[in-house]
N, C-alpha and C positions, 0 to 999 in steps of 0.2 A: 092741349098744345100740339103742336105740327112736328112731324119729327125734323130731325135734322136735315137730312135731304129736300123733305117738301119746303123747309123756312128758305133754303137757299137758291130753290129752283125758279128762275123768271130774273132774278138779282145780276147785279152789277156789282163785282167786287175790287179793291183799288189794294195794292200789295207793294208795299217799298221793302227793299233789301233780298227782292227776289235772287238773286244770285249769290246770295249768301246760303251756308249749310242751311238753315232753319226756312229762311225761304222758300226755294227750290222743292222744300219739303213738304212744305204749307200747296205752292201751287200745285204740285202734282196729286196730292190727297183729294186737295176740292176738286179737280177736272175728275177723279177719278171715282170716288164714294158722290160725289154730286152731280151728275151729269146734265141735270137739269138747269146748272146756270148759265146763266145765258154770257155774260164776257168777266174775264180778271184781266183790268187794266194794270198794269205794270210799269214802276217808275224805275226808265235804266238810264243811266247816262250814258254818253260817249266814253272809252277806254283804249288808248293803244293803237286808233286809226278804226277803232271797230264803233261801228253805230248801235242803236241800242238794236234795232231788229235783228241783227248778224248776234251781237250777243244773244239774247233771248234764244237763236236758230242754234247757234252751237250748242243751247246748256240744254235745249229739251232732245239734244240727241244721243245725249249719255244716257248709262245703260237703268239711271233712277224712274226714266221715263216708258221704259220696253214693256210694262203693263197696260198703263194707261194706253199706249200704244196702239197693244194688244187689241185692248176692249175696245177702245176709242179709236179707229182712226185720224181721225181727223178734227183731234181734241184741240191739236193746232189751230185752230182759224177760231176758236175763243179768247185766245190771248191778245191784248192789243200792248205791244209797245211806246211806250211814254218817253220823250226823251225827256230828263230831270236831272239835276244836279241840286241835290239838298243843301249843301253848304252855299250855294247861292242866291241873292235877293227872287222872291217869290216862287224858290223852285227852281228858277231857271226854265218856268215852264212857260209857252208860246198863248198868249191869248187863246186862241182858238183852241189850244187844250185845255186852257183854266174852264173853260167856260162849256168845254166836254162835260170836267170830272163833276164841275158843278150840278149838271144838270140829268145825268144818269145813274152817279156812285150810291150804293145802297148801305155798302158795308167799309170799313178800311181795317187792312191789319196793318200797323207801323211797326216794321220788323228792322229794318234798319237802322245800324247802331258799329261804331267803331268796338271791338270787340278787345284791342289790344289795352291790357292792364296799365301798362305806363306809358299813358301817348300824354304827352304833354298836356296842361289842364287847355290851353287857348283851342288846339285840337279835340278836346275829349268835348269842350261845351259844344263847339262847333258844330259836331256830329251827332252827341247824343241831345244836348239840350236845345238849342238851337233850331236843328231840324224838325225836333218836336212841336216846337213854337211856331213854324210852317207849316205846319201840319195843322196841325189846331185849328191857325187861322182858315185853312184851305177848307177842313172839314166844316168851318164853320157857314162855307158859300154852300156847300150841296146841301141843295131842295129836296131829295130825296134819302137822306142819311139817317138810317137807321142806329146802326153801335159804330164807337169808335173805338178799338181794340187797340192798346199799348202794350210791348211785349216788351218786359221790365226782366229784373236779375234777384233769385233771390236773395244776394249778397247786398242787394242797397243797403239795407240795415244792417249791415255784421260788423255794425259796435257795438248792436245789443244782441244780450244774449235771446231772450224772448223775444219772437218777432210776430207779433200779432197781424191780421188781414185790412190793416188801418195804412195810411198815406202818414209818415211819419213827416214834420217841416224840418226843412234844412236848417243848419244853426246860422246860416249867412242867407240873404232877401236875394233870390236868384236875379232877379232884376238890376239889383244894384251893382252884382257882381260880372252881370254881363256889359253892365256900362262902364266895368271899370277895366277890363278887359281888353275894350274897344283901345285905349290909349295907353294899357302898359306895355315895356317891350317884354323881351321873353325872359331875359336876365330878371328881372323884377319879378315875373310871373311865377317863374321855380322856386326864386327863394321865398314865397310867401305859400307857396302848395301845400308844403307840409302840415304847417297852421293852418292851412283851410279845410284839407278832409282830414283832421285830427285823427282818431283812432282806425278810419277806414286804411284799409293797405296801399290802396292806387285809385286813380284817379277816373277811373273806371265806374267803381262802386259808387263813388261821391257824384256824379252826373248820372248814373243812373239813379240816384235817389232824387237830384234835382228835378229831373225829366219828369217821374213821379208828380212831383209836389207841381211844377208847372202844370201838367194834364187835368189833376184836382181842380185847380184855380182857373183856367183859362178856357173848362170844357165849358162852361155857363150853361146851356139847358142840353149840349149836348149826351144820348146816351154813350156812357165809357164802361169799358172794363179794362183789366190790366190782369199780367199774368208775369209769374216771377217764376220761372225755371231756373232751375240751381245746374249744375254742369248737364252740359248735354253731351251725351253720347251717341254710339250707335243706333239702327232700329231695331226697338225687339221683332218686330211681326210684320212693317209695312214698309214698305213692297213687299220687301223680302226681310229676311231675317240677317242682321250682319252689317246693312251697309252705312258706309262711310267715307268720304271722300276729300279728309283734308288730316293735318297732321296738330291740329289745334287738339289743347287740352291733354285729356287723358290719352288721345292716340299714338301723340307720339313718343310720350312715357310708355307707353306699352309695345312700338316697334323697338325703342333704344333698348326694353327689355328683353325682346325677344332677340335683338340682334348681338345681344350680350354686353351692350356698350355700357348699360345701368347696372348698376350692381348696387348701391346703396340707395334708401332714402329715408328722410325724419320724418317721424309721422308718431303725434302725441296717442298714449295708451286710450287716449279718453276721445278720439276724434275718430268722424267716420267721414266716409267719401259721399256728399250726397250727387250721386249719379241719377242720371234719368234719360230713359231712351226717344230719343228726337222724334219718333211717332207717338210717344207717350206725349210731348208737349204740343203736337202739330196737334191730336186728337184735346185736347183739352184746348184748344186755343179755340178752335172750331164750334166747340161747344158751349164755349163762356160766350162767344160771341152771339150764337145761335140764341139760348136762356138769355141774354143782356136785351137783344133784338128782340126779342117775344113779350118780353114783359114790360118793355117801351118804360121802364122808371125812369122820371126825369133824374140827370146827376148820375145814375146808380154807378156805384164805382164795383166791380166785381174781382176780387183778388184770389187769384188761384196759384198756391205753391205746389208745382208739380216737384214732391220729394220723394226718392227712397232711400233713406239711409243703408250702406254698409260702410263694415269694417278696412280699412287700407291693405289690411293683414289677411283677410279673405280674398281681396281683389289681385293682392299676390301671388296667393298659392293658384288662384285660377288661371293668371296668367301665364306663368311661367309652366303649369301643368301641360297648358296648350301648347306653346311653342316648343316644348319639349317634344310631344308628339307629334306635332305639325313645324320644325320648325323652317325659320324665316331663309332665304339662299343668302348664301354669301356671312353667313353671323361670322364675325369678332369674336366671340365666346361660347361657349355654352352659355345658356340663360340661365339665370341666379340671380335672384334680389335678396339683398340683410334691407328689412326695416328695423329702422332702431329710434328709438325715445329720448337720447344722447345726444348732444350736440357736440362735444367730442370728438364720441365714441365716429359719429356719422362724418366729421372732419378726418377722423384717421384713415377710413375706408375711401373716402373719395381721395385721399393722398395716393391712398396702397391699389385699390382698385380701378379707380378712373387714370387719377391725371398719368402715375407712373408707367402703365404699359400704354397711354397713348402715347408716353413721351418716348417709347423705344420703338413705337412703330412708326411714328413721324422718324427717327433716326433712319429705319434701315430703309424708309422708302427715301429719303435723302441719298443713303450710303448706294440705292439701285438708280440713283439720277430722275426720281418721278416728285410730284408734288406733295408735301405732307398735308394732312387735309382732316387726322385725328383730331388733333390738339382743337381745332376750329369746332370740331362737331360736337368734342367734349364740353367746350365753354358753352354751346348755343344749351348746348340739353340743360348746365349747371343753370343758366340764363331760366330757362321754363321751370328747371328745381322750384327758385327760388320763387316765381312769380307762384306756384299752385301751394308752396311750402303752407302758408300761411291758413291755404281751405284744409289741410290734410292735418294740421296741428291745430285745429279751435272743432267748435262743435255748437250746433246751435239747437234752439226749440223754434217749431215752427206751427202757427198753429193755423189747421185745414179743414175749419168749419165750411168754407165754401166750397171746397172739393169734394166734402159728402153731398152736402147740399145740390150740387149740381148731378153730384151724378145720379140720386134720388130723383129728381127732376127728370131725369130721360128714361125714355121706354126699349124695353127689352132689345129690339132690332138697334137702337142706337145704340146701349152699351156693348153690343156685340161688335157692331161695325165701326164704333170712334170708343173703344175700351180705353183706359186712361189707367185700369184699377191694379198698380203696380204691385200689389199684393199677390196676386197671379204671376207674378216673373218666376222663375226657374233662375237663379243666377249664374249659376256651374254652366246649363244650357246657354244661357244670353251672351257670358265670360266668352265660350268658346265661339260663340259664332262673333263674336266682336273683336276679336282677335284674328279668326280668320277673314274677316272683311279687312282690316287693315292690313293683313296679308296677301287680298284679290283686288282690291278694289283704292286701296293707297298707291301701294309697294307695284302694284300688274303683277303678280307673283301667279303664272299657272298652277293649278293640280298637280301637273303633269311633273312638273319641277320636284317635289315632294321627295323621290328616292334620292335624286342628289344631294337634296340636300338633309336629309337622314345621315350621305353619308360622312358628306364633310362637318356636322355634329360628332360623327362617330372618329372621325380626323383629330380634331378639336380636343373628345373627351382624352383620346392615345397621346397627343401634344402635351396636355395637363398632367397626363401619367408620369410621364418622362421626363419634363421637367422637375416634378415633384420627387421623384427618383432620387436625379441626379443633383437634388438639394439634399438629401439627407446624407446623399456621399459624401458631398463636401462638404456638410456638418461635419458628419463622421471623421472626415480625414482632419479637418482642421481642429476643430474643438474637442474632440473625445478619445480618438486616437493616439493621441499626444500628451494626456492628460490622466494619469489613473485615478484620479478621481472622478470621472467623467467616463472612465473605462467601467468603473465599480456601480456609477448610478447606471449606464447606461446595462448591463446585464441584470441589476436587479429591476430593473421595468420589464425586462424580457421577461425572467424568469418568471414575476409575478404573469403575465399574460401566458404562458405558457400554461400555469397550472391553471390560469382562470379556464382555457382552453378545454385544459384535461376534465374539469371539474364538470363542465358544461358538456361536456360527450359523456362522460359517467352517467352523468343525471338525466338525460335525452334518452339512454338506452336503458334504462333502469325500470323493471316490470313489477306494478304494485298487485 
């Protein structure tokens, strides 16, 4: 079999949702590890007065591209810009482009997908299921199409606990429910959501399982694979180690940590975070495609869950260890997360913790005539609490016969260069540089910045002192002061820590 490089080089490859995190990530990989291919056609739409080639020009000028760059000059003049709008009849694409992709696409990744948990279901089919079904058809015109790659969610299935490498059916005939769509309004549409993706959380999952089940049925002899990555994170290794460039997901749980604005979150004893770094899924994507394409199975469906379980409670302590020593400019707090297993317990903490010092710092920025602007940032964070609550409180089995399998399949130089084998992470290492990337490359936070804001942590911690102080005074004066029974407990707590004291220096200098 051809390695990876050789299967891609001479090809034509077609990439929707390029501008998206996982996109951007995909194009720059292939220009970069492939250099042999010959064009990645790209489906952009118009946005904001910007045409698709202006888009495409600003996103390969950020700094994800300064390798490829590097190696490649002139890596640019392989991309060709598509104008496309997916939610529209045939693409929205111009004859003379249909009849382009027809007749030189070798490969397609369909990366494109509304990513937001509760977009409304008329919107979520729109985009995820919908544009699938354009697609399909479109792959179905090129003469020279090799694999058709669908880049799916491992969460489609997380009403069940086992989630086997199988296309599970929707419990509703997607066809039927796109016709019915067509004529309901929106009022109609919400109140029946619930009952339609029953145990799934949002409407998200429920189309991304549809999308699935349409790709199954509508590929006909085309070659598929599909690929279910569970949260995406940072990269561990490619380009660089660290980057990341939006505040989705786990990221911006991790600046609201670092910036001290989090302080609590629920996350069940029995659940883990399945994370996975966005070159970990760009390099498996590549290579399902690559083994799908090589062995020309008519149908073959190829399902690879890019997973690594850890603990919520591990991803804590890395986090806040980080920003503690690096941390963020300008923090709210010192950084400190309580997880807790309490639903409660975790409603008393965001009373005491979040809402009540946003609510005094909204006061005095009123009381100095500026805008309050806490309370808003507090809600949007409780906002993504609650949407990720649900992956950080369940736990699933996955099971990743095709992921050995593939990687068996590839030869020494390719597992080096498209590694995927999450087993080799270093977490503590990854932690920190995924933290610092959302510190350089979210936040624009310099290096350079670093001592000052050491010091205004060291500000922060003396603030906390002081107030904590000047609480046990007023304890003291109001409640025990005044009280000889409250005079009587409160010296025999001394006393006992006095001798605990004594006892503990006795024993420390004591020569056996």
């Amino acid at each position: 079999m051809v390695t990876i490089p050789e299967y891609y080089k001479g090809k034509n490859v077609l990439i929707t949702g390029v501008t998206g995190f996982m996109g951007k990530v995909l194009l720059e990989k292939l220009l970069r590890s492939c250099p042999g291919i010959k064009a990645a056609y790209v489906l952009v739409r118009h946005k904001a007065g910007h045409a698709p080639q202006a888009r495409i020009a600003d996103m390969i000028n950020c700094k994800l591209f300064d390798r490829v760059r590097d190696e490649q000059p002139d890596f640019a003049e392989k991309i060709v810009a598509v104008n496309s709008d997916l939610t529209l009849p045939e693409l929205d694409l111009s004859t003379e482009d249909q009849e382009t992709l027809a007749d030189c696409i070798n490969v397609v990744f369909h990366c494109a997908a509304t990513i937001r948990f509760n977009e409304p279901l008329k919107d979520a089919m729109q985009l995820n299921v919908l544009a699938t079904q354009k697609m399909v058809a479109l792959a179905h015109r090129m003469k020279h199409l090799e694999v058709f790659l669908h880049v799916s969610t491992a969460y489609a299935n997380c009403d069940r606990t086992l989630i086997e490498e199988v296309v599970y059916p929707p419990p509703v005939d997607y066809k039927k429910l796109i016709d019915s769509l067509e004529w309901m309004d929106e009022k109609l549409v919400s109140a029946m959501t619930p009952g339609l993706i029953g145990k799934r959380p949002n409407t998200y999952t429920y189309t991304k399982a549809m999308a699935e089940y349409l790709v199954q049925q509508e590929c006909g002899n085309l070659n598929v694979a599909i690929i279910r990555p569970s949260i995406v994170g940072a990269s561990w290794k490619e380009p660089f180690p660290g980057w990341i460039d939006n505040f989705n997901g786990p990221s911006g749980i991790f600046i609201a940590a670092g910036k001290g604005i989090l302080r609590t979150m629920r996350a069940s004893n029995n659940a883990v975070a399945d994370l996975v770094p966005v070159d970990v899924v760009i390099n498996t994507t590549l290579a399902a495609a690559w083994y799908s394409g090589s062995q020309r199975h008519t149908r073959s469906v190829v399902l690879v869950p890019t997973i690594h379980p850890v603990e919520p409670f591990l991803l804590e302590y890395h986090v806040i260890s980080t920003f503690k020593r690096n941390p963020l400019e300008q923090a709210f707090r010192r950084p400190n997360v309580n997880l807790t297993t309490n639903h409660l317990i975790n409603q008393y903490w965001i009373a005491v913790s979040h809402k009540a010092p946003a609510f005094l710092y909204d006061l005095c920025l009123r009381m100095t005539g500026r805008e309050p602007r806490m309370m808003k940032t507090i809600t949007r964070l409780h906002k993504a609490m609650m949407v990720l609550e649900y992956f950080t409180s369940h736990s699933w089995v996955w099971n990743t016969d095709n992921v050995t399998m593939l990687m068996n399949q590839m030869g020494t130089d390719d597992k080096r260069m498209f590694n995927f084998d999450v087993r080799q992470l270093n977490w503590a290492e990854y932690m920190e540089n995924y933290c610092m990337g959302t510190k350089k490359y979210v936040l624009n936070e310099a290096e350079s910045g670093l001592p000052a804001a050491r010091k205004h942590l060291n500000k922060l911690r003396n603030i906390r002192y002081t107030f904590n102080t000047v609480l046990v005074v007023f304890i003291w004066r109001v409640f025990i002061a005044r009280s000889q029974m409250g005079r009587n407990i409160w010296y025999f707590v001394v006393s006992l820590c006095f001798k605990f004291l004594s006892y503990f220096r006795a024993s420390s200098t004591m020569k056996y």
